[in-house]
RONU-896736 format. One record per residue: residue in one letter; x, y, z of N, C-alpha, C in turn. Coordinates in steps of 0.2 Angstrom, whole numbers, padded with zeros to 4 digits, always signed. Each point is the difference from the previous one (the first is absolute). Last residue first. Layout:
REM RONU-896736
AXYZXYZXYZ...
***
This chain:
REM RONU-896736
X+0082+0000+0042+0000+0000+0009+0003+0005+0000X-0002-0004-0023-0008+0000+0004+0003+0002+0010X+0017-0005-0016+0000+0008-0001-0008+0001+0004X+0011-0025+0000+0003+0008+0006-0002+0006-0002X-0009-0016-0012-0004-0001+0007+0003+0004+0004X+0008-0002-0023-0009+0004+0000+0001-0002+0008X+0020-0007-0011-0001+0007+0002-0007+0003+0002X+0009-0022-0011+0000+0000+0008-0001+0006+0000X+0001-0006-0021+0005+0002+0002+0000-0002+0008X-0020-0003-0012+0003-0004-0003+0009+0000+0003X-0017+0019+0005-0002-0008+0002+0005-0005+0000X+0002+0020-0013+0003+0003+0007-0001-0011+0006X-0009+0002-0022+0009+0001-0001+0001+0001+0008X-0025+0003-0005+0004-0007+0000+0007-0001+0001X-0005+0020-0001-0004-0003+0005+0002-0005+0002X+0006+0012-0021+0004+0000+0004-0002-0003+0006X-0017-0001-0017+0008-0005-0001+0003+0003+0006X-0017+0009+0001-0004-0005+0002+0008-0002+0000X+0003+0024-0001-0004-0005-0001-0001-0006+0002X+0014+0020+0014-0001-0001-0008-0009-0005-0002X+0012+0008+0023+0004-0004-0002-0003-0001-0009X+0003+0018+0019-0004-0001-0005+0005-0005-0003X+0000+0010+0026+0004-0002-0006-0004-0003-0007X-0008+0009+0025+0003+0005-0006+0002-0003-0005X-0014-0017+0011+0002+0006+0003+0001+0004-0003X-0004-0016-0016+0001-0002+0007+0003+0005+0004X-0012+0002-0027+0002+0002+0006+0002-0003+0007X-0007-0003-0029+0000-0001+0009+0003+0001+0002X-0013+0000-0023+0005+0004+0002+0000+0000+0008X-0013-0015-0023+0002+0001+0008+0003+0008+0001X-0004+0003-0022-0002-0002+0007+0004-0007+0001X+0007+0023-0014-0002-0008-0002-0003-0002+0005X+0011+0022-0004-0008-0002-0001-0001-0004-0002X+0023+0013+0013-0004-0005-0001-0004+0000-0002X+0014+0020+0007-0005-0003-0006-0001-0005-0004X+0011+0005+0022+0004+0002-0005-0006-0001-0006X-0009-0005+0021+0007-0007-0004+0003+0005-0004X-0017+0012+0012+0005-0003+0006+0003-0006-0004X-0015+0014-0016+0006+0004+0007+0004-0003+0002X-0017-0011-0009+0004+0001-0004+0005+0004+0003X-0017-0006+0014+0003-0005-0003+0008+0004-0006X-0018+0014+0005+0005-0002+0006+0002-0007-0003X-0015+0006-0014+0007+0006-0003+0005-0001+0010X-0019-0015-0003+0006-0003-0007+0004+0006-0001X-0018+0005+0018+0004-0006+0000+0005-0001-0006X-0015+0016-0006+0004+0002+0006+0006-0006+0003X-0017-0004-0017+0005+0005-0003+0007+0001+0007X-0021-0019-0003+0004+0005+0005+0005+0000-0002X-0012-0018-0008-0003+0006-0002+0003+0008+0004X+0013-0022+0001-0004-0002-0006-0004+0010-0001X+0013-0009+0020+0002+0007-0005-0004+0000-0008X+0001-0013+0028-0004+0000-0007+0002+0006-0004X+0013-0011+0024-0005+0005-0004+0000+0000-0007X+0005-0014+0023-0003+0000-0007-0001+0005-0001X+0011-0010+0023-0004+0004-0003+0001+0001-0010X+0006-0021+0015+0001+0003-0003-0005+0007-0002X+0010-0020+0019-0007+0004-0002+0004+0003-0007X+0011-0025+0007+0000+0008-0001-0007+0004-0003X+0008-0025+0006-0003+0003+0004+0000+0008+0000X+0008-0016-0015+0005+0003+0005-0001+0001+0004X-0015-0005-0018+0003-0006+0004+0006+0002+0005X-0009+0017-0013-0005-0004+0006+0004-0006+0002X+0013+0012-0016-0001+0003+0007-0004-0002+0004X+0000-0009-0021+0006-0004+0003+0000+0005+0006X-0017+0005-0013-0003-0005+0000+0008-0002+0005X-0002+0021-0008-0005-0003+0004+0000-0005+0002X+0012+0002-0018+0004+0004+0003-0005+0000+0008X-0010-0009-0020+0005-0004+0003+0003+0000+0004X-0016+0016-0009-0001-0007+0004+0002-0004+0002X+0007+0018-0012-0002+0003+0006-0002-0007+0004X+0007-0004-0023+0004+0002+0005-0001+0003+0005X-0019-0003-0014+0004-0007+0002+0006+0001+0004X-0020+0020-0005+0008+0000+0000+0002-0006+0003X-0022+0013-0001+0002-0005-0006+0007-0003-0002X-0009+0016+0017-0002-0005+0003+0001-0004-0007X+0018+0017+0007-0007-0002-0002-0003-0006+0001X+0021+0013+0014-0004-0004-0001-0004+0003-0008X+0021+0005+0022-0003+0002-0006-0003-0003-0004X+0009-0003+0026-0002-0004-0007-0003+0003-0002X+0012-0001+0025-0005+0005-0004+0002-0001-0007X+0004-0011+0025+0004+0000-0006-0007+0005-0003X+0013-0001+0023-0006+0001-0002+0001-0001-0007X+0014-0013+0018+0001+0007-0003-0009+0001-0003X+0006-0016+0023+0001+0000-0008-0002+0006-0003
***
């Protein structure tokens, strides 16, 4: 399974959610908290094109966007073959 890596705050419902349908996938997700971490939120921003909305996920190299697109990927069939 691919490594999935999440751009986070911890006040963020869509982070939650987004969490919440990868655990039932049985998906680790490394978390990184950008709340107070300048450095974090300016890498983030770097690797989407200048995204500053959160979530912001990653499945191996490919950046699959926020919570919606996550879902959408789910909803599509696409979330389990871009995980494996």
């Amino acid at each position: 399974m691919k490594s999935v890596r999440m751009y986070t705050t911890p006040i963020c419902p869509y982070c939650v959610r987004a969490k919440s349908l990868l655990k039932k996938k049985g998906v680790e997700v490394e978390e990184v908290d950008i709340l107070m971490d300048v450095a974090a939120r300016e890498e983030m921003e770097a690797k989407t094109g200048g995204a500053r909305s959160v979530p912001q996920i990653f499945i191996g190299d490919t950046h699959v966007g926020g919570c919606d697109e996550l879902y959408a990927l789910e909803k599509d069939g696409k979330l389990d073959p871009l995980l494996a």
